[in-house]
C-alpha positions in Angstrom: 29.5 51.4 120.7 30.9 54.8 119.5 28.9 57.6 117.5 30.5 61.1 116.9 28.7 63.7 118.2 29.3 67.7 117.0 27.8 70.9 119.1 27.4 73.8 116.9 27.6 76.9 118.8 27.5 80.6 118.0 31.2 80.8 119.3 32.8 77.3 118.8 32.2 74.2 117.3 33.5 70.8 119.3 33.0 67.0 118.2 33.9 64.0 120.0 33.5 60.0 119.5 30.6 59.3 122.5 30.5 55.8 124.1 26.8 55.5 124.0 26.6 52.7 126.8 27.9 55.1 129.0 27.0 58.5 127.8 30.6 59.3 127.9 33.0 60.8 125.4 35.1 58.5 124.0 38.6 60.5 123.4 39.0 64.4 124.3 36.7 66.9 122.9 38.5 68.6 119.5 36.7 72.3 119.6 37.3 75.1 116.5 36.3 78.6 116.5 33.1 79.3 114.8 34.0 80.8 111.3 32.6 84.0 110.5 30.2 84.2 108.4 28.6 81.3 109.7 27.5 80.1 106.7 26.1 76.2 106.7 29.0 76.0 103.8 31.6 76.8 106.5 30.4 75.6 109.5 30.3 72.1 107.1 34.3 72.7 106.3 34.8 72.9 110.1 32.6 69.5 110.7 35.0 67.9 108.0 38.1 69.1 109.9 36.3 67.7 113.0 35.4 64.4 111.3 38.9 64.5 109.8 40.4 65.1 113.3 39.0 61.8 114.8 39.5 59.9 111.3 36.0 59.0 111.7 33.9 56.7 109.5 30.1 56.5 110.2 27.0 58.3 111.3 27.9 62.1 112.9 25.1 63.4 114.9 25.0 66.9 114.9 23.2 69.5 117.7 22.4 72.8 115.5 20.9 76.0 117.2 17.5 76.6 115.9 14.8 75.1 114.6 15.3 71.6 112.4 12.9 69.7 110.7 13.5 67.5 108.0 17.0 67.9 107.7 16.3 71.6 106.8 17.1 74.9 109.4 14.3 77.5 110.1 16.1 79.8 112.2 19.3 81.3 113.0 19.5 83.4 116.1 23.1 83.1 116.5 24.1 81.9 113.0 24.5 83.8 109.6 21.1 84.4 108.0 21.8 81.9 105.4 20.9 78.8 107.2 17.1 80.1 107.4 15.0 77.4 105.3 18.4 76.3 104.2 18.6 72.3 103.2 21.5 72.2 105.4 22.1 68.2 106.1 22.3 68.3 102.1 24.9 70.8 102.2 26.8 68.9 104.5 26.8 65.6 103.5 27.4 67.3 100.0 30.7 69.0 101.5 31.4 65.6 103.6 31.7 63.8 100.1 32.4 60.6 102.2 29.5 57.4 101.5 30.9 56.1 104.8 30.0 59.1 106.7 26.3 60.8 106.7 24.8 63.6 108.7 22.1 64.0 110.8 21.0 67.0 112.0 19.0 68.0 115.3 18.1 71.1 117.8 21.0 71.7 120.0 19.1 71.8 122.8 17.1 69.1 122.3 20.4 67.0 122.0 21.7 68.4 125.2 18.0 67.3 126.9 18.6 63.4 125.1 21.7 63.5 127.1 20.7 64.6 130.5 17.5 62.7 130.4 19.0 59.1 129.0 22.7 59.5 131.2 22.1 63.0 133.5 19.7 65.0 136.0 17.0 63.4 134.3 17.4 60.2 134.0 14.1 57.7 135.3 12.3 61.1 135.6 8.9 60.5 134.7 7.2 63.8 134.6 7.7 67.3 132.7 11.2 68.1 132.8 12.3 71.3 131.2 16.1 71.4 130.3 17.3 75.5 130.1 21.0 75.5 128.3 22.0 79.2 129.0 25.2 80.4 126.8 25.5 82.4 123.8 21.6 82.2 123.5 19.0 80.6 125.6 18.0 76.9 124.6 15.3 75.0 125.8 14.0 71.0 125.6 10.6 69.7 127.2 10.3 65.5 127.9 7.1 64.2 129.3 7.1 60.8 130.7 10.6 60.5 128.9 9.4 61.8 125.5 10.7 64.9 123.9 8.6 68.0 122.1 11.4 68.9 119.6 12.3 72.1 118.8 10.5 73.8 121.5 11.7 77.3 121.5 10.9 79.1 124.6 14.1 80.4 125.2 13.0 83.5 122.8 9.5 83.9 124.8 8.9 87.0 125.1 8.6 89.3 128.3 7.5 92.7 128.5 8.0 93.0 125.1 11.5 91.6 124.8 13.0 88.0 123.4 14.7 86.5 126.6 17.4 85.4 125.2 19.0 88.6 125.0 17.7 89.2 128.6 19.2 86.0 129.7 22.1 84.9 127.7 25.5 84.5 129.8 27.1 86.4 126.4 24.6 89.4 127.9 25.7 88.7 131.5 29.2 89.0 131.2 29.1 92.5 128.1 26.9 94.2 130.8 29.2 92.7 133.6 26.0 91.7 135.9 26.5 90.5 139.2 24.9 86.7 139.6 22.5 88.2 142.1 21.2 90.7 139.6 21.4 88.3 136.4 19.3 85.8 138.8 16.8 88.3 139.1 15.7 88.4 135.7 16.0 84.7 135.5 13.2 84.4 138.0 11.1 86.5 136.0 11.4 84.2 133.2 10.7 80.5 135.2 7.7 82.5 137.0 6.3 82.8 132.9 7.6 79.0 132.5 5.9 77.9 135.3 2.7 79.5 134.8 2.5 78.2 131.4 4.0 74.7 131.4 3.9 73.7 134.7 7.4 71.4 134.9 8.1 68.9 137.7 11.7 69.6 137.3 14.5 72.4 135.9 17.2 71.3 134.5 20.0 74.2 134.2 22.7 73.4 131.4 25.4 75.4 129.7 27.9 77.1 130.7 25.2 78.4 133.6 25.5 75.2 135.2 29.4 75.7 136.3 28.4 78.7 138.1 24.9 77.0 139.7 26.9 77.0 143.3 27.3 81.2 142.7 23.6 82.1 142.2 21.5 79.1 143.5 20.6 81.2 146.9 19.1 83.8 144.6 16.9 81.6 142.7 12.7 81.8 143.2 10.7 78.9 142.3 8.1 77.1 142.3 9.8 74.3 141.0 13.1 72.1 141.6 16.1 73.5 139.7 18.9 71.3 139.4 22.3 71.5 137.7 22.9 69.7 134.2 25.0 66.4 135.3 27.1 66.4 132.1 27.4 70.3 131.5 29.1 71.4 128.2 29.7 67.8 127.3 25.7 67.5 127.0 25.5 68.9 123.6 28.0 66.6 121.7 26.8 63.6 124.3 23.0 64.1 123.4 23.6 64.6 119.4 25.4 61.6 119.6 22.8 59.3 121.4 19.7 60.9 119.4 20.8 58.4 116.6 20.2 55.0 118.6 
């Protein structure tokens, strides 16, 4: 069985068909620059290219980075301000204009978790697991015993007065030009507040961090067990896909 799965990021935008029985993609990932502005309006145009791409016909699960409840977007930390409270699945679908084809919308992150905890690192886990996507921004998903808490948002707790994901993010790493040791650093000051707060049996590192886990691994601190996403970038478009069945 084959759902079509979309990962919105603040950069790009990719979609693929996703064999669900295998948590794999289906045909090679189809990725188009983020428009700017972001607006849901445009980021909906590039879904239908996407969708058009594939010539698909059916459901579209669709990873979005903020908050989503109810179809509608509460924030937009990497987005244009318009999608805040924004009925975006409506706009979609409305811009989709296909009956055969209907959106549904979920936090990126918690897609990328689905993934790694139905096909990836986390699969049969049955304690906290914490899945850290580090990219453009920081995202985050908790499952106990297998179940999710959606739209947890911890990648934007705060630390000495300042949102981590612009401590964290690889876009920061690579405009400041830190070394892995000293971007580590400031990692480990962020799992020590994780730790002390939510107390995970096991770190999941996703994104496009997870490519580079072999560079900074030696400099990591931890109380806990940090492994590397198993499906990586793929996660995203994998996890928004299986989050429909």
């Amino acid at each position: 069985m084959q759902t079509l799965g979309i990962d919105i990021g603040g950069s790009g935008i990719k979609g693929a068909p996703v064999d669900i029985d295998r948590g794999q993609l289906g045909a090679e990932r189809y990725r188009i620059t983020t428009p700017e502005p972001s607006t849901p309006q445009a980021v909906a145009e590039v879904i239908k290219q996407i969708k058009e791409h594939f010539n698909w016909q059916g459901l579209i699960g669709c990873g979005y980075p903020g908050v989503v409840r109810n179809g509608k977007t509460y924030t937009a930390s990497n987005m244009d301000k318009s999608w805040l409270e924004a009925d975006a699945t409506m706009i979609i679908n409305t811009i989709l204009n296909d009956k055969l084809s209907n959106i549904i919308l979920l936090n990126d992150a918690d897609a990328a978790g689905i993934a790694e905890m139905r096909y990836g690192a986390g699969k049969d886990n049955k304690g906290v697991v914490l899945i850290i996507t580090v990219g453009t921004g920081i995202g985050t998903s908790l499952f106990s015993d297998g179940h999710l808490v959606p739209n947890l948002e911890i990648g934007h707790l705060e630390i000495k007065g300042e949102d981590s994901e612009k401590k964290l993010s690889d876009a920061r790493r690579k405009r400041e030009e830190l070394s892995w040791k000293q971007w580590t650093k400031l990692f480990n000051e962020y799992i020590a507040y994780i730790e002390k707060y939510f107390w995970p049996d096991l770190i999941i590192l996703g994104g496009g961090g997870s490519k580079k886990f072999d560079q900074f691994q030696q400099y990591l601190v931890s109380k806990t067990v940090i492994v590397p996403a198993v499906l990586r970038n793929d996660a995203g478009i994998i996890g928004a896909a299986a989050a429909l069945h």
